[in-house]
C-alpha positions in Angstrom: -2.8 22.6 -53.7 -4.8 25.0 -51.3 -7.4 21.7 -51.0 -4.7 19.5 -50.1 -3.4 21.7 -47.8 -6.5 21.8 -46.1 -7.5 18.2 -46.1 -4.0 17.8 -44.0 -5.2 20.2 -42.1 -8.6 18.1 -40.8 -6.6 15.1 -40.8 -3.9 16.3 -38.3 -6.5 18.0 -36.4 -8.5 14.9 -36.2 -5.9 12.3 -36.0 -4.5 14.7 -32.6 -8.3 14.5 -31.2 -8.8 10.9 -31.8 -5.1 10.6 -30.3 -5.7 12.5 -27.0 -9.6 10.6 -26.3 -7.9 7.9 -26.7 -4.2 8.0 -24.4 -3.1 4.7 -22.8 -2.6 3.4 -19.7 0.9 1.6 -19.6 0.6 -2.4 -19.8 1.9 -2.3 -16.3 -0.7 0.6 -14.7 -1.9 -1.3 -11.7 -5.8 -1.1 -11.9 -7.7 -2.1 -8.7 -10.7 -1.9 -6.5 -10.4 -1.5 -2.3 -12.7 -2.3 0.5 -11.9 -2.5 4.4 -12.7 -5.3 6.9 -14.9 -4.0 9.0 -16.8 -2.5 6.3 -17.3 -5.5 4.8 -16.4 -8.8 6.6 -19.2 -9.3 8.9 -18.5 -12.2 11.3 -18.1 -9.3 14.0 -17.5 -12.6 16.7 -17.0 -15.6 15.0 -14.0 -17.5 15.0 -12.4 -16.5 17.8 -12.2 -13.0 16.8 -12.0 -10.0 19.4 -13.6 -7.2 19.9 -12.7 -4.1 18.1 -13.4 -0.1 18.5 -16.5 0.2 15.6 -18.0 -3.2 17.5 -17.8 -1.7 20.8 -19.0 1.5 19.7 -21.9 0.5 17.7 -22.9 -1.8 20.1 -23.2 0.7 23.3 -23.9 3.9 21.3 -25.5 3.0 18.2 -28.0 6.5 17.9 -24.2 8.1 16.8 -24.3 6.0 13.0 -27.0 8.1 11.0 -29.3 4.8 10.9 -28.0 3.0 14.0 -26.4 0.3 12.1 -23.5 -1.9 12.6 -21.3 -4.2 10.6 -22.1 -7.2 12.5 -23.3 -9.0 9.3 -22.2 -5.7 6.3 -21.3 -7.4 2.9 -20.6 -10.7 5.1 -17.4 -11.3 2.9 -16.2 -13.6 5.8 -18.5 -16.3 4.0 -18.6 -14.8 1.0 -14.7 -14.1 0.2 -14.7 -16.6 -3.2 -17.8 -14.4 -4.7 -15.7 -11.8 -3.9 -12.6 -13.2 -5.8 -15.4 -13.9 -8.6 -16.1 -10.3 -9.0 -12.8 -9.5 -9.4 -12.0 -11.7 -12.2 -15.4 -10.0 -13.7 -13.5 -7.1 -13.8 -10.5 -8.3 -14.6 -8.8 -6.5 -11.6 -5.0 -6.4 -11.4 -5.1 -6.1 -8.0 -7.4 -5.6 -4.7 -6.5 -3.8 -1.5 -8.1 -4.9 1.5 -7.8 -4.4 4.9 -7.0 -7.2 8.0 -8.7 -7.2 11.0 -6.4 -7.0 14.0 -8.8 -8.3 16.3 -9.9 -11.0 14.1 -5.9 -11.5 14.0 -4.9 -11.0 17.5 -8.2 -11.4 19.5 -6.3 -8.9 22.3 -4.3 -6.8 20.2 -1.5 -8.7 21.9 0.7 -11.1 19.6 1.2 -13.5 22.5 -2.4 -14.6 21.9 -2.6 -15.4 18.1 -6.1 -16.7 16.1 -5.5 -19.3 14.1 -8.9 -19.1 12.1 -8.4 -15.5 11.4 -4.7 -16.3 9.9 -6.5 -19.0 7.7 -9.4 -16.8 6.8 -6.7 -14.3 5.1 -4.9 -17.4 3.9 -8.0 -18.5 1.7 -8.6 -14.9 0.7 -5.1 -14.5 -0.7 -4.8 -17.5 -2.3 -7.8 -17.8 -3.8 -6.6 -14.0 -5.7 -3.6 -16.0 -6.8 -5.0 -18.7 -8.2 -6.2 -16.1 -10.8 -3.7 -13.8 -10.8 -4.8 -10.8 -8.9 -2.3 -9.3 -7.2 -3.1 -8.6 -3.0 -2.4 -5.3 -1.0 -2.5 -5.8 2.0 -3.4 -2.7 4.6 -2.3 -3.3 8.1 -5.1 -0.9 9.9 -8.0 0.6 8.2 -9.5 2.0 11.5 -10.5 -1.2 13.4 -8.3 -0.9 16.6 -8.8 -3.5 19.2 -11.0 -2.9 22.0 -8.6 -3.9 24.7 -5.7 -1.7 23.2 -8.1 1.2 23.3 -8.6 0.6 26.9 -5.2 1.0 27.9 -5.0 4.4 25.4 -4.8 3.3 21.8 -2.8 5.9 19.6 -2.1 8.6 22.2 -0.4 5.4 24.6 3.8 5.7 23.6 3.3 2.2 23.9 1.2 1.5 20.7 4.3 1.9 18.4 5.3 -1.2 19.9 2.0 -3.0 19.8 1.8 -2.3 16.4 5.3 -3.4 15.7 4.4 -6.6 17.0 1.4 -6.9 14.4 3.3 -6.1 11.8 5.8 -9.1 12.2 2.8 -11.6 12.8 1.2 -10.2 9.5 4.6 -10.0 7.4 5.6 -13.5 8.6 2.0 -15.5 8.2 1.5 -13.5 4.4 4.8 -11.9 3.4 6.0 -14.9 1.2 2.6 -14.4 -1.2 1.9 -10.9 -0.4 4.4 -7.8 -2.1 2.7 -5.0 -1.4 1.5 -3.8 2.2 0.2 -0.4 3.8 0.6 0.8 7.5 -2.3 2.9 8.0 -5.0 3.8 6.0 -5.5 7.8 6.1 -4.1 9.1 9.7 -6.2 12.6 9.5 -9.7 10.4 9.6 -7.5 8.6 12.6 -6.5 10.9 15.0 -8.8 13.8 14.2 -11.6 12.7 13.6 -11.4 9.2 15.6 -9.3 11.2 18.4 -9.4 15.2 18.2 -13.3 14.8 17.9 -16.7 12.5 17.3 -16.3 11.6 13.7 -14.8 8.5 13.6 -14.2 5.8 16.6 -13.3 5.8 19.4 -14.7 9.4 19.5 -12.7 10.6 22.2 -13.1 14.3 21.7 -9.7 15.2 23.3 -9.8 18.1 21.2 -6.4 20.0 22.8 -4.4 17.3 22.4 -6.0 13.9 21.2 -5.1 14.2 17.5 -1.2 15.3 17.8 0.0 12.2 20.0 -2.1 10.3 17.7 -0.1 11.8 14.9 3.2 11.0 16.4 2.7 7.8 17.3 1.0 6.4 14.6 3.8 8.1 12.4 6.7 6.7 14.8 4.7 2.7 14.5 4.7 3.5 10.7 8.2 3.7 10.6 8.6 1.1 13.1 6.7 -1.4 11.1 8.4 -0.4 7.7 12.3 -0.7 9.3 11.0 -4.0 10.2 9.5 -4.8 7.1 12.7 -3.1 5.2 15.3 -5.5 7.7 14.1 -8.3 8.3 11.5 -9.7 5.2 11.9 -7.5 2.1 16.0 -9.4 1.7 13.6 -12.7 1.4 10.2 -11.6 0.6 10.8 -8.9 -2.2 7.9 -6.8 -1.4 6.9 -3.2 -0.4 5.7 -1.4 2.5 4.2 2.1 2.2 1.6 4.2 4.0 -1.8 5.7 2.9 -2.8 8.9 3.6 -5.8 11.2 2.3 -5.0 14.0 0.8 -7.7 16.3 -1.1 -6.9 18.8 -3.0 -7.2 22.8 -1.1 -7.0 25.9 -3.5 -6.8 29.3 -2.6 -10.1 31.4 -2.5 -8.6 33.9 -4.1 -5.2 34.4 -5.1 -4.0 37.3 -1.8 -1.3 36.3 0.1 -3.6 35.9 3.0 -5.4 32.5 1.2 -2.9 31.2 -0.5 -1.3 31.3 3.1 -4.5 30.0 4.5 -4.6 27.2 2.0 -1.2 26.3 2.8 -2.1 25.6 6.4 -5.1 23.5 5.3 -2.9 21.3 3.6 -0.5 20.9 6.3 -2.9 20.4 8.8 -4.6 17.9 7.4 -2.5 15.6 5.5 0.9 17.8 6.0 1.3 16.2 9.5 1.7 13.0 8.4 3.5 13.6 5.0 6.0 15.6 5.5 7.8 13.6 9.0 7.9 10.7 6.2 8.8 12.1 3.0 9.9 15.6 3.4 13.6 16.0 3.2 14.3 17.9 6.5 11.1 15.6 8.1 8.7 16.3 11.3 5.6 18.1 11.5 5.3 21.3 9.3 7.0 24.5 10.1 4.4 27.0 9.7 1.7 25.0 11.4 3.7 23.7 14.6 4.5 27.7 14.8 0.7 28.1 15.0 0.0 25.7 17.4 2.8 26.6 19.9 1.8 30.0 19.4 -1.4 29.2 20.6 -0.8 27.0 23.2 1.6 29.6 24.7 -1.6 32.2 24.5 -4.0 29.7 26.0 -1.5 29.4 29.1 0.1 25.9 28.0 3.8 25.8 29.3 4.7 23.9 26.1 3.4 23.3 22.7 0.1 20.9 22.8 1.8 19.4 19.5 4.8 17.5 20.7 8.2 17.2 18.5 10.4 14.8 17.0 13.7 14.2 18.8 16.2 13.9 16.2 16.7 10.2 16.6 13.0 9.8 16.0 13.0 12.5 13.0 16.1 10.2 11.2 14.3 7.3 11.9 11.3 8.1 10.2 12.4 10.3 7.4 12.1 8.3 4.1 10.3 5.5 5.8 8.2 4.7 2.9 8.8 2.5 -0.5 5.3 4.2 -1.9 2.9 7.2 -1.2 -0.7 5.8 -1.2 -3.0 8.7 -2.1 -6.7 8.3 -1.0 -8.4 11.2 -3.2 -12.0 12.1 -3.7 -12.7 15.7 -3.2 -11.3 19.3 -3.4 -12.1 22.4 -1.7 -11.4 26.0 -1.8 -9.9 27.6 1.5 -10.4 31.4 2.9 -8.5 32.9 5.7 -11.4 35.0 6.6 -14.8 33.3 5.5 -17.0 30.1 5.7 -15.3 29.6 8.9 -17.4 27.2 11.3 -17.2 27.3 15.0 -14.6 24.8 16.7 -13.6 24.4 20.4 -10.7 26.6 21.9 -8.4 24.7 21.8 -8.7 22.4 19.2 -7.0 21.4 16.0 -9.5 23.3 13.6 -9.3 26.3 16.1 -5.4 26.2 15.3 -5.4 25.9 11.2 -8.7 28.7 11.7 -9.3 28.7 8.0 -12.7 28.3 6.8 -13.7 25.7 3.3 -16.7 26.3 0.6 -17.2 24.0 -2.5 -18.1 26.0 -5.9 -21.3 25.4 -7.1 -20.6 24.6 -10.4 -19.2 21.4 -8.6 -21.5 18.2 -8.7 -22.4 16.6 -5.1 -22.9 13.5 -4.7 -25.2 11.6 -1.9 -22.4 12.0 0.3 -22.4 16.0 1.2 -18.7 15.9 1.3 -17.9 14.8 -1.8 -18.1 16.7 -5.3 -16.8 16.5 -8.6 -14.0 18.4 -9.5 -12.0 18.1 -12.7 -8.1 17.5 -12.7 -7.9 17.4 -8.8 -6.0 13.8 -9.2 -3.9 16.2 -11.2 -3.5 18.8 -9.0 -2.9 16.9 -6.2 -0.2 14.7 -7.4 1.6 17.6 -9.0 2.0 19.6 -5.7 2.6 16.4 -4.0 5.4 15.6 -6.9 7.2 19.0 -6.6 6.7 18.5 -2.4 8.7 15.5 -2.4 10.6 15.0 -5.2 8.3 12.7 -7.1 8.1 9.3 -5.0 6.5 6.6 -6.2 2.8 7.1 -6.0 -0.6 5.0 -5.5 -4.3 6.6 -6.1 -5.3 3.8 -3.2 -8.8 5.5 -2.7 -11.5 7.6 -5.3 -14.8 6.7 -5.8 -18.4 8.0 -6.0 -21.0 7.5 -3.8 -25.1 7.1 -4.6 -28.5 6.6 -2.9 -29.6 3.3 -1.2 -32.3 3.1 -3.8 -30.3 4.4 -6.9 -30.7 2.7 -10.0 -28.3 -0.2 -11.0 -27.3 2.7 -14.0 -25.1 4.9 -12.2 -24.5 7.5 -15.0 -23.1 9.8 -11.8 -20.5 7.4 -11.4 -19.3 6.8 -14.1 -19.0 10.5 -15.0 -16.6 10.5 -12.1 -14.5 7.7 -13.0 -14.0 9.1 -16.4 -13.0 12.2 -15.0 -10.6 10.4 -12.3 -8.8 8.4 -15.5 -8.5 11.5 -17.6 -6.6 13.3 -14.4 -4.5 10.2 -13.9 -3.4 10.2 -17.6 -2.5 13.9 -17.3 -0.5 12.5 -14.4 1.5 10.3 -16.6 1.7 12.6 -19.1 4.0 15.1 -16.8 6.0 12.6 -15.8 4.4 11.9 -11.8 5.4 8.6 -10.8 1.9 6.9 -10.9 1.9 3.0 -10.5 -1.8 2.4 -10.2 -5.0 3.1 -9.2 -7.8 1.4 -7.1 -11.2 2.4 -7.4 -13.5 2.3 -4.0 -15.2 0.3 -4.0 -15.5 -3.3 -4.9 -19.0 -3.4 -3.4 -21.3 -1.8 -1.1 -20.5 -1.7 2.2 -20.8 -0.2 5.8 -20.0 3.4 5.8 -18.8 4.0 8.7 -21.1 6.9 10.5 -23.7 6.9 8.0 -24.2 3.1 8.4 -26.1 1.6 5.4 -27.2 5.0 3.7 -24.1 6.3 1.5 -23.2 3.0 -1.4 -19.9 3.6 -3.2 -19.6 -0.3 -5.2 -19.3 -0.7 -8.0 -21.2 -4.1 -7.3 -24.7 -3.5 -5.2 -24.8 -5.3 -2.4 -28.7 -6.5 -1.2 -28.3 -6.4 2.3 -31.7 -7.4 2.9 -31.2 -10.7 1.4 -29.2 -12.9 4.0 -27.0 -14.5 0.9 -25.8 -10.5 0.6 -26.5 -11.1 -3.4 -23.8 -8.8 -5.4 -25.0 -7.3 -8.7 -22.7 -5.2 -10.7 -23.8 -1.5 -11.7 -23.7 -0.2 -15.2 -20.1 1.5 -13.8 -18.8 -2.2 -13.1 -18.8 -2.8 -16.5 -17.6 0.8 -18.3 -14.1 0.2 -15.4 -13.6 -3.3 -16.6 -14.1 -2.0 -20.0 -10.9 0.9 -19.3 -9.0 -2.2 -17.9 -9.4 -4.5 -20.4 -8.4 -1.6 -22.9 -6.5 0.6 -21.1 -8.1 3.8 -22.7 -11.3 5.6 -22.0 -13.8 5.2 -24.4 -17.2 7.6 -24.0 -18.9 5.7 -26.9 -19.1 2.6 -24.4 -22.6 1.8 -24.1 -22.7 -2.2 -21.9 -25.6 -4.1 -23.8 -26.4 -5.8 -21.0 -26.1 -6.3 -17.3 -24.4 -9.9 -17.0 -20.7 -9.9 -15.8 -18.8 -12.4 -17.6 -15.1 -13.4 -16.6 -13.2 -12.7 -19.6 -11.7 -16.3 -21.2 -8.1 -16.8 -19.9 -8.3 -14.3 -16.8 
């Protein structure tokens, strides 16, 4: 009896490990890959296309991209868009989110002047994803503002809500009756602080009092404006969504004193806080405690009102709940301290107002981007104070993805220790009841990242962009994430025998 008792015993307890290595993703968890136009398109003036910010820039300042690159030519997926369709059926993708050009759409940023060869281009793409099945996301702006509307202000013009109003309508009304799912902006924060409030990101304007709260406004107010639109006029018809992505990483306390836990707070509201909360929160615009700060401050540095400007309460109703979907771009974590690791920033200045400082642990693994380190369960972490937030909207992981070497190997072990990681936080997700839909995985290939040019890869295909065809090759991770799609678990004894992507018969 004793025996028997035991044997039960090693059962259970085996038959609960096997159970938990091996959770499921629902049939219907959206699994994906994402890439961005100018990272990857190439074709900087072909076509008819205009002229936009990263083109300008790269071209008159190149010594500010780490190799003085440019993505005149990147993955050249302008020519190459049905290889790219061909690596998604490898992978037996769901879906792919990608970005539109707006100059290669509207050569001006104007819609009175409309490019017929860059409507076709996105025509092909699309269809050529439904002829097998794979669902398109469409994101409206990943960074790539039209020259010409930067010259007459870009974000911080009141105008721009407008503009991009008018975008939206050309974009829902050319691709709305295939397309169901579109995305506003792609990660504000990288917009308007470090494209506006400093020299991060294009157009590096550097207006660090000021630059990256009109261009948090505005680009929220032309979110909302473009999903009312969207919600009025084409959902009745066109049966979709419309949602905005925003980065959000996850920011721990230092310690547990009031002090950073307060400090950590403020991270989080300052950097993804600003653009969450006017959208989802339930009393809307900017963040109490952190529009304190910066009014405090401004009235200390002599400013006769706040350098963050508010929402009238028309404009707070209008954008509150102006969102079908939360699209989470995740990668990292970081722990925050009111008093230490605190670097230097300009008075005044956005980082001067949060004044917190960030370390990693060193326990965490880095990758070949500095920025970026493993950290276990931060999906999890994330989504949960994000679910509790905001009452548990409807969620996308858009973004999260591991970067390596130029020269790395084709068997990115690194990588796909992160992924794994990534799909046991998501499943801890589910398991809590967080209102995941899906996850895409960046990226589809290498491409041109952004300030560091050539020299940071994040594919899961290598791209050889020395050879003028741009040859794709997947990496040993390409295969282990089509190996989680096809089975919807992840399984560590995956070894792939070889490194020739088939398309799976009947995808």
């Amino acid at each position: 009896m004793k025996l028997l008792v035991v044997l039960s015993l090693v059962v259970a307890v085996c038959h609960g490990s096997t159970v938990k290595q091996q959770r499921r993703f629902p049939d219907d968890f959206v699994f994906g890959a994402a890439t961005a136009s100018y990272q990857i398109e190439g074709a900087w003036d072909e076509d008819g296309k205009g002229e936009n910010i990263w083109d300008y820039m790269t071209h008159t300042n190149p010594t500010v991209i780490r190799d003085s690159s440019n993505g005149d030519i990147a993955a050249d997926s302008y020519h190459n868009y049905k290889r790219d369709v061909e690596m998604m059926r490898e992978l037996g993708l769901d879906a792919y989110r990608f970005s539109l050009s707006w100059a290669r759409i509207l050569p001006t940023g104007m819609a009175n002047e409309i490019n017929p060869a860059g409507i076709a281009y996105y025509n092909n793409l699309i269809n050529e994803m439904l002829k097998y099945n794979i669902e398109p996301m469409i994101t409206l702006y990943h960074w790539d503002l039209p020259q010409k509307l930067q010259e007459l202000g870009g974000f911080v013009n009141p105008l721009f809500t407008d503009w991009f109003e008018d975008y939206a309508r050309v974009v829902f009304e050319n691709f709305g009756d295939r397309v169901k799912m579109f995305i506003t902006f792609n990660e504000p924060y990288q917009i308007c602080y470090q494209g506006y409030g400093a020299t991060i990101k294009a157009p590096i304007l550097n207006s660090t009092a000021i630059g990256t709260y009109l261009c948090a406004k505005h680009l929220v107010v032309a979110h909302a404006k473009a999903f009312h639109l969207y919600d009025k006029e084409f959902k009745p018809t066109q049966k979709g969504v419309c949602g905005i992505t925003i980065s959000v990483n996850w920011f721990d306390a230092a310690t547990d004193t009031e002090e950073d836990r307060a400090a950590a707070e403020m991270k989080r509201q300052g950097e993804w806080g600003l653009y969450a909360h006017p959208i989802f929160s339930s009393e809307g615009g900017f963040p109490k405690e952190f529009s304190e700060k910066v009014a405090a401050k401004s009235a200390q540095q002599g400013y006769a009102r706040s350098r963050m400007p508010e929402f009238t309460e028309e404009e707070n109703a209008f954008v509150r709940g102006a969102s079908d979907f939360f699209g989470v771009n995740h990668y990292t974590a970081k722990m925050v301290s009111a008093t230490q690791y605190k670097e230097d920033a300009p008075v005044p200045s956005f980082m001067d107002d949060m004044d917190v400082g960030q370390f990693a642990l060193p326990e965490w693994p880095v990758g070949a981007s500095s920025w970026l380190m493993l950290v276990p369960n931060s999906i999890y972490n994330t989504l949960t104070h994000l679910k509790e937030k905001y009452n548990n909207p409807v969620f996308y992981i858009t973004e999260n993805g591991w970067s390596s070497y130029p020269d790395s190997s084709l068997i990115d072990d690194d990588r796909i220790t992160y992924y794994r990681s990534s799909m046991e936080s998501l499943l801890n997700c589910l398991d809590d009841g967080i209102n995941l839909k899906g996850y895409m995985a960046w990226s589809l290939m290498d491409n041109y990242e952004w300030m560091q040019g050539y020299q940071e890869r994040f594919g899961l295909y290598h791209v050889n962009f020395e050879d003028p065809a741009r040859t794709r090759t997947p990496r040993k991770s390409a295969f282990v994430y089509k190996h989680i799609i096809k089975n919807r678990f992840v399984d560590y004894e995956y070894e792939p025998d070889t490194m020739t992507m088939t398309i799976d018969e009947g995808n």
